[in-house]
C-alpha positions as CSV (number, residue, x, y, z in Angstrom):
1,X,91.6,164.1,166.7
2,X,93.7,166.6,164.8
3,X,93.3,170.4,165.2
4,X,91.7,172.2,162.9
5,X,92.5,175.6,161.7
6,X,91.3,178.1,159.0
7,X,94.5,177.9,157.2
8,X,98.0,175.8,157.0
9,X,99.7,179.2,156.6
10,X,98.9,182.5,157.6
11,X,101.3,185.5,156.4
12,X,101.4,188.7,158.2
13,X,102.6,191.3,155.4
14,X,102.3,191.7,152.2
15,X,105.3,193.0,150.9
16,X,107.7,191.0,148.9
17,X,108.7,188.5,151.8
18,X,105.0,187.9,152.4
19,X,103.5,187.4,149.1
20,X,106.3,185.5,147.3
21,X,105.7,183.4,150.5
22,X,102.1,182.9,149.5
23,X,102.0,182.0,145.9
24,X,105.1,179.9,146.9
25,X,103.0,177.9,149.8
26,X,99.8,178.0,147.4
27,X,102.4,176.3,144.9
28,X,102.9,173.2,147.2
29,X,98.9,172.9,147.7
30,X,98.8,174.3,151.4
31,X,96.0,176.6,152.1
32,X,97.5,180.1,153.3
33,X,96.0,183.8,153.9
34,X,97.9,186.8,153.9
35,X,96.7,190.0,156.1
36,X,97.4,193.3,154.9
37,X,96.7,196.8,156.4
38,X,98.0,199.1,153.4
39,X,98.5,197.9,149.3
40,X,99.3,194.9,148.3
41,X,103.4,194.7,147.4
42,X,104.8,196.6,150.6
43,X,107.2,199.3,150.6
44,X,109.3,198.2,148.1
45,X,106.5,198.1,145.2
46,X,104.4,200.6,146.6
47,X,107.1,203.5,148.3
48,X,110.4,201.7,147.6
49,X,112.0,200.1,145.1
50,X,109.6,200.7,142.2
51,X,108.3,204.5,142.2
52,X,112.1,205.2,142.8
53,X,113.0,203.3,139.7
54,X,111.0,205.0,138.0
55,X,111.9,208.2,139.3
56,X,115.4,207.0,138.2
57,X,114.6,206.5,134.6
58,X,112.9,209.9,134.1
59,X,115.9,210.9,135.4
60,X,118.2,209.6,132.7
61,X,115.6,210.9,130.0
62,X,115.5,213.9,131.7
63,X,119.8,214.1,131.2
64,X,119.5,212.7,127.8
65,X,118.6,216.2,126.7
66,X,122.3,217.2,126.6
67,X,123.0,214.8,124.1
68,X,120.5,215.5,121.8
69,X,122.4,219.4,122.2
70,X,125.0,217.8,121.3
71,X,123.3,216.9,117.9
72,X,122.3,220.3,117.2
73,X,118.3,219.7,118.6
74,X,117.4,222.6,120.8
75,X,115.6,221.1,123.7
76,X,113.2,223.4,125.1
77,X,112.9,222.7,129.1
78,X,110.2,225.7,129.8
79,X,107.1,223.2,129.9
80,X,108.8,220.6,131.8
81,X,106.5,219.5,134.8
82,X,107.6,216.9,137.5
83,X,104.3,216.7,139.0
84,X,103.8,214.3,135.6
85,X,106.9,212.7,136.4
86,X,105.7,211.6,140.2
87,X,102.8,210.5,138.8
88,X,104.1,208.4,136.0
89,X,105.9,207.0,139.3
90,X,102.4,205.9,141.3
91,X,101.3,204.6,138.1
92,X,103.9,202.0,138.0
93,X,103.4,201.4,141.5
94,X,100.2,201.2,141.3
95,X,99.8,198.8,138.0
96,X,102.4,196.5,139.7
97,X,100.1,196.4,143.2
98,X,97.4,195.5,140.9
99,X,99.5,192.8,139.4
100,X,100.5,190.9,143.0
101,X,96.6,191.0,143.5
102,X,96.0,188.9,140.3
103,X,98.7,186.8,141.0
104,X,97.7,186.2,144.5
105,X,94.2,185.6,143.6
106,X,95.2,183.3,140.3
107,X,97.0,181.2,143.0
108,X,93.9,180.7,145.6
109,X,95.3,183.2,148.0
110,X,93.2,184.3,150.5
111,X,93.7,187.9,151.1
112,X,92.6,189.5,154.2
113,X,92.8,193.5,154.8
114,X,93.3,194.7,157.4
115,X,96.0,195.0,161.3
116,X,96.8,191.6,162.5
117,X,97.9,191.3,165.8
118,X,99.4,188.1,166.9
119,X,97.6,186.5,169.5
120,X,99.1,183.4,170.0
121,X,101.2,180.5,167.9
122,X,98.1,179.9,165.7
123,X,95.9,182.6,165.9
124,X,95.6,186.2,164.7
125,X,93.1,188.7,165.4
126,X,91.9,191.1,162.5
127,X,91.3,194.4,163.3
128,X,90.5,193.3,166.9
129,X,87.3,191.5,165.4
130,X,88.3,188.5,163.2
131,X,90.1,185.5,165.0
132,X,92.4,183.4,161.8
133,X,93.7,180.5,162.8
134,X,96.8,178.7,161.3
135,X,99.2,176.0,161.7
136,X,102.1,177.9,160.8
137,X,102.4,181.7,161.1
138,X,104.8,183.7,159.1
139,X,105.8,187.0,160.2
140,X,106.6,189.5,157.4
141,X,105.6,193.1,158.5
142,X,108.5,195.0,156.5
143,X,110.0,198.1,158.0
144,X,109.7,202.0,158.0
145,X,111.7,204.8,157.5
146,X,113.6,205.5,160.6
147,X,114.1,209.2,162.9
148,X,116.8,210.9,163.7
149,X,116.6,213.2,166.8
150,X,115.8,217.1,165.7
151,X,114.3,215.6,162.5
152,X,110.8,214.1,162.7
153,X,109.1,213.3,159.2
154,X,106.7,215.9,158.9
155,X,106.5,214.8,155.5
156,X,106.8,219.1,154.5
157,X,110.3,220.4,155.4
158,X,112.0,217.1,156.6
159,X,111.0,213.7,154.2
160,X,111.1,210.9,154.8
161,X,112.3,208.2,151.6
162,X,108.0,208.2,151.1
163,X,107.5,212.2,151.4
164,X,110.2,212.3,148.9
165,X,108.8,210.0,146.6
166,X,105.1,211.8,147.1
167,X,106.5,215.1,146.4
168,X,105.0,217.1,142.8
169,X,106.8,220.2,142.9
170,X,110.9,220.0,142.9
171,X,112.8,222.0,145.9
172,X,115.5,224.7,145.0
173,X,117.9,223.3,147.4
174,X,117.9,220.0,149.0
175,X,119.8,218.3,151.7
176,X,120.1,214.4,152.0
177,X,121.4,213.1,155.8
178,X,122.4,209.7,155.1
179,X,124.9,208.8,151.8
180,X,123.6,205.0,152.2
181,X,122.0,203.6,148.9
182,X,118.9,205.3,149.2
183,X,120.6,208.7,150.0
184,X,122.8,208.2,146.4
185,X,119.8,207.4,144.1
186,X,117.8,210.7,145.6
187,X,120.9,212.8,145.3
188,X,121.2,211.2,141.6
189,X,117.7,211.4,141.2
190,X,117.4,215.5,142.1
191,X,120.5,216.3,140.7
192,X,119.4,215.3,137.4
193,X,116.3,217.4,137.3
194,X,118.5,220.7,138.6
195,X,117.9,220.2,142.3
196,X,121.0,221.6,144.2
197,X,122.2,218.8,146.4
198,X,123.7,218.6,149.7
199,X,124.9,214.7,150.7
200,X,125.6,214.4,154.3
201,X,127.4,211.1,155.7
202,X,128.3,210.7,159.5
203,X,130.6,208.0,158.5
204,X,133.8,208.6,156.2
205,X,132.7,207.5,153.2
206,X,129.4,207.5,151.0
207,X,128.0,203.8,150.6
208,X,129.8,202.4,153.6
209,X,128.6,199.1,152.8
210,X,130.3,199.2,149.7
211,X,133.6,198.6,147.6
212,X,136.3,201.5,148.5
213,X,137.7,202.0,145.0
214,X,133.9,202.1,143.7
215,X,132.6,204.4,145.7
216,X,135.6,206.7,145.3
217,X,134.8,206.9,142.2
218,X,131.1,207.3,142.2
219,X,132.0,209.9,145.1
220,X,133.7,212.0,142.0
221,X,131.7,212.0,139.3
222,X,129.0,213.0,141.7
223,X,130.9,216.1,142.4
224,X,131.7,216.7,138.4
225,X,128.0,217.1,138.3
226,X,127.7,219.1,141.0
227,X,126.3,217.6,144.0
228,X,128.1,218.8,147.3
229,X,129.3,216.2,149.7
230,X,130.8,216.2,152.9
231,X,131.6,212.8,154.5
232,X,132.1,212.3,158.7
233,X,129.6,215.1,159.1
234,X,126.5,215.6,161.2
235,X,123.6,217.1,160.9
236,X,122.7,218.7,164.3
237,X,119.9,220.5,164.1
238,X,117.2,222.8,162.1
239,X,115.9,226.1,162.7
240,X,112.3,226.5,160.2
241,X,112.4,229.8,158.3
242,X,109.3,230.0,156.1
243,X,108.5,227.1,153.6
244,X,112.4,226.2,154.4
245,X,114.9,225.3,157.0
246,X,118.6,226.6,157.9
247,X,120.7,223.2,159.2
248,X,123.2,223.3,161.5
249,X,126.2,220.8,160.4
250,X,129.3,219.8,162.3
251,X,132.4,217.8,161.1
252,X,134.4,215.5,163.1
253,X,137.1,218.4,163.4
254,X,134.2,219.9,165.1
255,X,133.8,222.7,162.1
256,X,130.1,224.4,162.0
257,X,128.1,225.7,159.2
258,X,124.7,226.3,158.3
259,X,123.4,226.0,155.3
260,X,120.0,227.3,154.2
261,X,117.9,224.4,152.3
262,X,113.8,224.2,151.4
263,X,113.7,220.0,152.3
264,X,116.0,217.8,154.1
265,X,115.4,214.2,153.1
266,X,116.2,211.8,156.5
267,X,117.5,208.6,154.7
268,X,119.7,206.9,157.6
269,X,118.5,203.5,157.9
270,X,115.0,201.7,158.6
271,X,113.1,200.6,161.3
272,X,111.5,197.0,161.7
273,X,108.2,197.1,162.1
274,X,107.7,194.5,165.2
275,X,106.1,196.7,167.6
276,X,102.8,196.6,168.3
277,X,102.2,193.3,166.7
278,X,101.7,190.9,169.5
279,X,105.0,189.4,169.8
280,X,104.9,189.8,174.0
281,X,101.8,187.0,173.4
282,X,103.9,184.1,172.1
283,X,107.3,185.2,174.5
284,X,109.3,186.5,171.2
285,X,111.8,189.5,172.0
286,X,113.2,191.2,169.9
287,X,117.1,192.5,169.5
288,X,117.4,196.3,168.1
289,X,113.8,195.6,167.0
290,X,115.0,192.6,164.7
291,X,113.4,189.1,165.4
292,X,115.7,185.9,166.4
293,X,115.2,183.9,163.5
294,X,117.0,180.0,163.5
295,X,117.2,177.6,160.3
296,X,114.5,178.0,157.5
297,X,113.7,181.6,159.2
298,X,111.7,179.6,162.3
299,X,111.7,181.6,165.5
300,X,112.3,180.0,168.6
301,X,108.4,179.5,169.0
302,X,107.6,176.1,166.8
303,X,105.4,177.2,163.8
304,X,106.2,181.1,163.8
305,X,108.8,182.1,161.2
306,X,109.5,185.4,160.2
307,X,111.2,186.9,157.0
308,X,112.5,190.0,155.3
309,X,113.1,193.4,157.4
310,X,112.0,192.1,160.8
311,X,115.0,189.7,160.9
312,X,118.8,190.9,160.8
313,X,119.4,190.2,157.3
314,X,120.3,192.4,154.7
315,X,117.1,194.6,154.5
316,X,116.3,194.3,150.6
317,X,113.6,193.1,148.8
318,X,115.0,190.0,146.9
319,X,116.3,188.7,150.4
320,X,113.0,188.6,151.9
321,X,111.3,186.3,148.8
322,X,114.1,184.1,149.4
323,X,113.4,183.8,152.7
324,X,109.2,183.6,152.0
325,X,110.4,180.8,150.0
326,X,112.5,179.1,152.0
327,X,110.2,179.2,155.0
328,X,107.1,178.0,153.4
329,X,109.1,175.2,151.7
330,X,110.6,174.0,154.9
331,X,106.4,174.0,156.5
332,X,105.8,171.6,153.4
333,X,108.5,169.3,154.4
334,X,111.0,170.0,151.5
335,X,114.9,170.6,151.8
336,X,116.1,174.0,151.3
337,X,118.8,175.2,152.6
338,X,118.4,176.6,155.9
339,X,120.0,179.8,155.4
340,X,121.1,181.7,152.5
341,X,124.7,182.4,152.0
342,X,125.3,186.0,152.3
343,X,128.1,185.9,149.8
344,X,125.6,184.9,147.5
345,X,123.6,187.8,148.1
346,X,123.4,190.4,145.3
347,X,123.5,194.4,146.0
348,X,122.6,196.7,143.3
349,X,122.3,201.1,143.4
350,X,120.3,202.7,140.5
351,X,122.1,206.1,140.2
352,X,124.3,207.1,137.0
353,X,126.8,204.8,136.5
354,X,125.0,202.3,138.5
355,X,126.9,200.0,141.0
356,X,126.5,196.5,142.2
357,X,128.2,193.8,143.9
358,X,128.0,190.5,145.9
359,X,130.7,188.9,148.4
360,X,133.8,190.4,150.5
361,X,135.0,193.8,149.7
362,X,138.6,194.3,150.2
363,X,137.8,196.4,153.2
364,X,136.4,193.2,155.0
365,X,138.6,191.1,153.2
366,X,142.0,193.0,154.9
367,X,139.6,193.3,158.5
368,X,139.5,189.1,158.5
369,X,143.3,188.4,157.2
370,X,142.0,186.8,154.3
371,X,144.1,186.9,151.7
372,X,143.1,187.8,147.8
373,X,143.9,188.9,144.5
374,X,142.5,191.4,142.7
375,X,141.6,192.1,139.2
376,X,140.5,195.3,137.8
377,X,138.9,195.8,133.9
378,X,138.0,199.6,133.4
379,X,135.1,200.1,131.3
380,X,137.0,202.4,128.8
381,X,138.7,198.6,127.1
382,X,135.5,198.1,126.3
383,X,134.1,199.5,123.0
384,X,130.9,199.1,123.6
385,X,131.3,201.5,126.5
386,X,133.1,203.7,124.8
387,X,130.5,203.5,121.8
388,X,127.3,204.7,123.8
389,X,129.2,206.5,125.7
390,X,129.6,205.2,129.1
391,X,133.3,205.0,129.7
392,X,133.5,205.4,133.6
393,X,133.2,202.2,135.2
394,X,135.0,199.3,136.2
395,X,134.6,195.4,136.9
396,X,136.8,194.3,140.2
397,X,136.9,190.7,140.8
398,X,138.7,189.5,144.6
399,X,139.8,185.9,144.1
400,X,141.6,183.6,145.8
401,X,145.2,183.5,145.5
402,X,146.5,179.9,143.7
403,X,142.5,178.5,143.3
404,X,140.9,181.9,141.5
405,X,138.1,180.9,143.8
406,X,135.8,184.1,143.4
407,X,135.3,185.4,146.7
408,X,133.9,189.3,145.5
409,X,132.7,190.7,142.8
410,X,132.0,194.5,141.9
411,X,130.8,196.8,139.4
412,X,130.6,200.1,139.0
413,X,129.6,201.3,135.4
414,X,126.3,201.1,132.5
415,X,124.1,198.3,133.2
416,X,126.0,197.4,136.7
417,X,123.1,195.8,138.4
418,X,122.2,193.5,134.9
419,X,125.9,192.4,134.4
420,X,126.7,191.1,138.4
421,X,124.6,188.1,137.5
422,X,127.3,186.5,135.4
423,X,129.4,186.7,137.8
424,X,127.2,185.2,140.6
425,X,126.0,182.7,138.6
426,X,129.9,181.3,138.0
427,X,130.4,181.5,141.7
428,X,127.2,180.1,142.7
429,X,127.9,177.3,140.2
430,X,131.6,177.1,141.8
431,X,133.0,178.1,138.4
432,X,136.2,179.7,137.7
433,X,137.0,182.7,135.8
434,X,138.3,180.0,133.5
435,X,135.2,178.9,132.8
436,X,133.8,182.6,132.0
437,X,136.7,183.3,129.8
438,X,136.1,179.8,128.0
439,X,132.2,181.2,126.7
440,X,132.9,183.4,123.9
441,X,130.7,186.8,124.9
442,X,129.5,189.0,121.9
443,X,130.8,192.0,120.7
444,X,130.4,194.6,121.3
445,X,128.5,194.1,124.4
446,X,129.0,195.7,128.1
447,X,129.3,191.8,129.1
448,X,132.9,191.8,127.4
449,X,133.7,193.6,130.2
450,X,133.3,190.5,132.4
451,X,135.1,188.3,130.2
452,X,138.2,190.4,130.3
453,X,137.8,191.3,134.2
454,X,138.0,186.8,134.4
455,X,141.0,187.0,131.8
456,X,142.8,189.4,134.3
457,X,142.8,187.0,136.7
458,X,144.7,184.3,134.5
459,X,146.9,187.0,133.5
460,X,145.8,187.1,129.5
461,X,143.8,190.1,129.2
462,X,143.5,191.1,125.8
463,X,142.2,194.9,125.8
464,X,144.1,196.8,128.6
């Protein structure tokens, strides 16, 4: 006789990985649960990517008031209030959280609140009460913020990415540890509503992940507007004074200052959030925190899978519904592809001019002898850059030498984070930038900007 279980799938987390994972499996007619402690959506709609988007835009609007100078309107700041601006953040948060609930119950989702702790392959106890059984169990528990030592989140003088995110008042002076893509869009984000900014980086370079020649350029127009940075520097400690906090820094020449701030905002990386879920009762261990995860996302316990922050994958949300997807399609007996090709995988920053990219850089490209050409457009031949005003910026394409294979793509300019697709479409679809340059793009349109970027490659750029 078969076993029987309560569901065919049971998700913990409910974050992007997790619920993409169960209106996928719900999809393909299997019966799934998802457990949930906190709101529906996860960090990323709920303290992440969303309220921080929307932190973003208010931003911009907030900036667009010099132009409207520039027209002769007098702009009168005195009333502005950013305790409306955080909350036209929670309310976009909190509309989309809403949303995933719809969805997931539109689909036949069963949603369960509450902690579950893994008790074996196919069980999971509910707030220490509630037994759920499953045939397949997919681990998708997200990540938090992570500590640095002499910084804990108190949430008051030193944030965390959700403290800052919470806050209704704006800080005189702020500093940022960490110039990683969460660091930029703060310092982007405070800088724009006349917050003086400190950016601190341990390593040489802001966005380290990132394209040389675009963040060198990002690294100066943030300067032009007045945020201070100082690369391969450390923060080393803090000393309260009142509501504020005077920070000890040290540079890799071993050069001390202090510098007097009311918040630092700890934004140096995440933490997986695999402790304290019951992974000791099935005999999974865990490397830095991350979970082992094989083909399809499938730990080395038959049945378990696990997706999104907890494995060592790029930690952002698109990644983990691909992988949600993946999994559960693999438990339904499809044929995805077991893995996703990280070259494939898009990265996008939302400061001012965005940036985003997919592929080698030509850091990683000269670290593995791999040999490449490069082609650079700058957004200035573009007139509809130049029209609205958004001439900084540039499309660099890496190819391979002879073929034109694409191997990288980047962007740093307007609309970055829209325009990559293109790009990653052709190379998904093994085009060449023949094949872009072939498609007759409109004009004007930021997308021209691609087009010429794939005519540089063949040598027959028109506008530079």
């Amino acid at each position: 006789m078969a076993e029987s279980f309560n569901y065919e799938v049971v998700i913990l987390g409910a974050g992007p990985g997790g619920y993409v994972a169960a209106i996928r499996a719900a999809q393909l007619k299997l019966s799934v649960a998802i457990i949930e402690k906190e709101k529906l959506g996860g960090v990323c709609l709920n303290v992440g990517c969303i309220p921080s988007k929307s932190l973003i835009y208010q931003a911009e609007v907030f900036r667009s008031a010099a132009a409207l100078e520039q027209m002769g309107i007098e702009v009168d700041r005195s009333n502005f209030d950013y305790a409306k601006v955080q909350a036209a953040s929670r309310k976009a948060a909190d509309t989309l959280s809403k949303g995933v609930a719809f969805l997931l119950k539109k689909n036949g989702v069963t949603v369960i609140p509450g902690t579950g702790i893994i008790q074996s392959a196919h069980e999971v106890k509910v707030d220490g009460v509630r037994v759920v059984t499953c045939r397949n169990l997919i681990i998708a528990t997200g990540s938090r913020p992570r500590e640095i030592p002499g910084f804990a989140f108190d949430e008051k003088r030193v944030l965390s990415s959700t403290g800052a995110l919470m806050l209704t008042q704006l800080p005189k002076r702020l500093l940022i540890v960490g110039a990683g893509a969460i660091g930029i869009e703060f310092a982007h984000i405070m800088n724009s509503f006349g917050v003086t900014v400190n950016l601190v980086e341990m390593l040489d370079r802001i966005l380290p992940l990132e394209d040389d020649e675009v963040t060198e350029l990002l690294r100066k127009l943030l300067v032009k507007r007045g945020v201070t940075i100082s690369t391969s520097t450390k923060a080393m400690s803090m000393t309260a004074t009142g509501s504020g906090a005077d920070v000890l820094l040290e540079d890799a020449a071993g050069k001390r200052q202090t510098i007097a701030v009311d918040n630092i905002l700890v934004v140096t990386g995440r933490t997986p959030n695999t402790d304290n879920i019951g992974l000791e009762n099935i005999g999974i261990s865990t490397g830095r925190g991350f979970i082992p995860a094989g083909d399809y996302g499938e730990t080395a316990v038959r049945g378990v899978y696990a997706i999104g922050d907890v494995v060592p994958t790029p930690l952002l949300a698109h990644v983990a519904s691909k992988e949600g997807e993946v999994a559960v399609e693999h438990i339904a007996g499809l044929s995805p592809s077991p893995r996703i090709d990280p070259t494939t995988i898009p990265g996008a920053i939302y400061c001012e001019p965005q940036i985003a990219g997919f592929g080698i850089t030509e850091r990683t490209a000269k670290e593995r002898g791999i040999t490449y050409e490069k082609a650079l457009f700058p957004y200035r031949g573009a007139g509809k850059a130049v029209a609205v005003g958004a001439p900084d910026g540039f499309v660099k394409l890496l190819t391979s030498p002879g073929t034109h294979d694409l191997l990288g793509a980047h962007i740093i300019g307007r609309e970055a984070a829209e325009l990559i697709h293109e790009l990653l479409l052709a190379k998904s679809a093994e085009l060449l930038p023949s094949d872009i340059i072939s498609m007759i793009h409109a004009h004007p349109t930021l997308s021209e900007t691609i087009v010429e970027a794939a005519r540089m490659v063949e040598g027959r750029a028109i506008h530079v």
